[in-house]
C-alpha angles and dihedrals in degrees: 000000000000097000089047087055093052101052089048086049085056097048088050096044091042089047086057100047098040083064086051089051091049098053095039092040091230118140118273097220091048087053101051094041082063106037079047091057088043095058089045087055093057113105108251106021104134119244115278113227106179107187107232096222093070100046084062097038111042099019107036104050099064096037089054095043093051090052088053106049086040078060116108116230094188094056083038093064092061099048104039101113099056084041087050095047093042089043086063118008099050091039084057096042100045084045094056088039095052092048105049089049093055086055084058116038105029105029089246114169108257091246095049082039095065087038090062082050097047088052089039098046102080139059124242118245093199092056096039087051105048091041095055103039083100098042114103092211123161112275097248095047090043083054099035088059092042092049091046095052096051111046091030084060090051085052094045099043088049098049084049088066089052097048090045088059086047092054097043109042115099105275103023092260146094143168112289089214092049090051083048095054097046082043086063097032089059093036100046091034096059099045090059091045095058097037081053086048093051095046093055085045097054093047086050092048105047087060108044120084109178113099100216083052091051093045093046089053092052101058092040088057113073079043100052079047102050093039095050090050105045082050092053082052085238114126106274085199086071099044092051099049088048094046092044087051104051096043092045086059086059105027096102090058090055104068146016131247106274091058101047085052086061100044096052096052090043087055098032081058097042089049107044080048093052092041090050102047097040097045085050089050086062095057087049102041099058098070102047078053091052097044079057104052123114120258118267092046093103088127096066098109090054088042094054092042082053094047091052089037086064092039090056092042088049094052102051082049092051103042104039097070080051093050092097094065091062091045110092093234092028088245128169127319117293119213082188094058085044095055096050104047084050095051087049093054091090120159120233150150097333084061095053100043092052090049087049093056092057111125126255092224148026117241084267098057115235120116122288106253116229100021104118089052088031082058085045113051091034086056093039082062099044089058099038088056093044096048114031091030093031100056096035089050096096097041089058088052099050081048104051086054087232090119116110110232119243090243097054082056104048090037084052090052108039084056083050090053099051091048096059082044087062103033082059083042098050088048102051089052084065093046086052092047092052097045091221097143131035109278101241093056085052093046085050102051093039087052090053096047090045094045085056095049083059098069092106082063105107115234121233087263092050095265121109127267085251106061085036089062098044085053093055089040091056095050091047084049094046087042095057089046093054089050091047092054086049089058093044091052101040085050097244086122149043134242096238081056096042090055094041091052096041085052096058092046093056093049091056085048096049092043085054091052089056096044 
């Protein structure tokens, strides 16, 4: 029961500060790692033990799963050779650099050395995610940062195994071309799993039309992906991003509107649930590690500070020679474009939960030397890149000029928006030509589309005739739904009335948001 109150209590506490985040435009996951931290502070809240096995199986999946359908192929495609160098080389790099340090620096073991480098080397897509949905970046470096995050923290996550069965086997060592080929087993392995999961999706999908059923399907899926694979000892992070990916592509062809609608407001609520809870549980978790730390690891906080300090250096180093992909002409390096996509490159819950699953113990059984301080300084981290590069994020990318104005987006749109107008227009005067339909359904659908081309027409106040519309639309709206409540009320009606009516209300409310 305590562990149930203590989730409510996090959804609570991260519905509240997620409204404050909003207001203040900070960050949501920055917040809640620090309000988290803040509970955990208090005198009397109760320790905090997350077993590490349902952060990956019941978090993970659908966060992942969100960040990889929300992932543009098209950008993608652009942008693919500098994903593809950052997905393997700086995981590999940061790894050995990390780990090195930490030799260095902490007294770490070699092998759980290279195990803190292996948890610390990739982006997380869920906090990369969460931190730049309110960033107007250019579309290739906004892709450039999701894509990264995604496929570098399959590669991570993979290499992690590896480094686990490194650091447990008797001895501490094991074949390099034995690590290379479960690197590829797990790797490989995972990637045909998902692309089998999406197929069989996909066929499920295009021929389902009830929408309970679809949603249903939806949230089973990054699940069905992540088990099948973990059982076939192949990586499930890798299946669930390439699943997430491929069905994304399609998804649009598979359903209609209405249930699109739905399935974006069930997952927009799962996942703001899942992000809330699990970024809180950081900030909670770091001081119950620290509290069990050995004595004489009292450095930890200047070790962690050093650790981030290489992964940042390694990733400027890493990203500016790639910088020319992301410019439109591919023109010279951009210490701009650098400095964003490493500011971006922020840790998160993926790195935690892999520390988390570390053994015990090695094959031999005795204790594995290294793991309390290995949990610490993977979480300090964690919390040092959500907060400090979390909550000035926004402020580097106002700075580097790479931002798009509010004004580019909404002019982009509204053209989009007349040329779908007379794209419909120019359709329904061949269908008028062709007399293919009655001529007052014609005359009303060319006067609505007119009447929306001439958006660029001023009001009598100064405002266009379309807002000036959608205003009016909302008070006869709010009008009809005063006078429903009245019938109801007044028993003229019943409820099932009342709710269908209501229902279609909200629809035309909700079509004339998105007009």
């Amino acid at each position: 029961m305590r562990a149930v109150g203590i989730v409510l209590f996090l959804v609570v506490l991260a519905t509240a500060v997620a409204t404050f985040a909003r207001r203040w435009r900070i960050p949501a996951p920055s917040l809640l790692v620090l309000a988290g931290l803040g509970v955990a502070l208090i005198p009397g809240v109760p320790a905090l033990h997350v077993p590490p096995q349902t952060i990956a199986l019941v978090v993970l999946p659908p966060l992942l799963y969100a960040s990889a359908e929300e992932l543009s192929l098209r950008d993608l495609r652009t942008v693919w050779k500098p994903v593809t160098i950052l997905a393997f080389g700086l995981v590999f790099a940061s790894a050995a650099a990390v780990g090195f340090v930490a030799v260095a620096v902490t007294g770490l073991p070699p092998a759980m050395a290279f195990v803190l480098g292996a948890v610390l080397a990739s982006t997380d897509p869920v906090a990369v995610t969460a931190l730049g949905r309110r960033l107007a970046l250019p579309g290739r470096v906004q892709v450039l940062v999701q894509a990264e995050s995604l496929f570098n923290d399959a590669t991570s996550l993979v290499l992690f195994k590896v480094a686990v069965g490194i650091a447990v086997a008797t001895g501490g060592a094991v074949s390099l071309p034995a690590a290379g080929g479960e690197f590829l087993l797990l790797g490989g392995g995972g990637s045909l799993i998902g692309a089998a999961v999406a197929g069989l999706v996909w066929l499920i999908r295009r021929r389902t039309t009830d929408p309970v059923l679809e949603t249903v399907i939806a949230l089973v899926t990054p699940y069905a992906a992540y088990v099948l694979a973990e059982s076939a000892h192949t990586s499930g992070i890798t299946s669930v991003v390439l699943a997430g990916v491929l069905l994304g592509r399609t998804g649009h062809r598979l359903t209609d509107a209405r249930i699109r609608l739905q399935l974006h407001a069930v997952y927009a609520v799962v996942v703001f649930l899942l992000e809330s809870v699990v970024f809180s549980i950081v900030g909670l978790e770091l001081p119950t590690l620290v509290r069990g730390l050995p004595e004489g690891a009292g450095w930890w906080p200047l070790q962690a500070l050093a650790l981030a300090a290489v992964l940042i250096a390694v990733r400027v180093l890493s990203t500016l020679p790639l910088t020319r992909a992301v410019k439109p002409s591919g023109g010279r390096l951009s210490w701009r474009v650098a400095g964003v996509v490493t500011w971006a490159g922020t840790r998160g819950v993926m790195p935690l939960a892999a520390a988390l699953s570390i053994p015990l113990a090695t094959n031999n059984g005795t204790a594995l030397a290294g793991r309390p301080l290995l949990l610490v300084l993977t979480t300090a981290v964690v919390v040092f890149t959500l907060v400090v590069q979390g909550l000035s994020l926004a402020a580097v990318v106002n700075h580097s000029g790479l931002a798009l104005e509010p004004e580019h987006t909404a002019r982009e749109e509204a053209d989009a928006r007349d040329t779908l107008n007379r794209a419909a227009l120019a359709h329904i005067e061949d269908l008028a030509a062709l007399e293919a339909m009655p001529e007052p359904v014609i005359d009303r659908v060319r006067r609505a589309l007119t009447a929306r081309l001439d958006h660029s027409i001023d009001g009598p106040d100064g405002s266009t005739v379309d807002a000036t519309y959608r205003e009016l639309r909302h008070e006869v709206i709010a009008v009809q739904s005063t006078e429903l409540h009245r019938l109801y009320d007044e028993h003229r009606i019943s409820d099932t009335t009342r709710r269908t009516l209501q229902h279609d209300l909200d629809r035309e409310e909700a079509a004339l948001a998105r007009q």
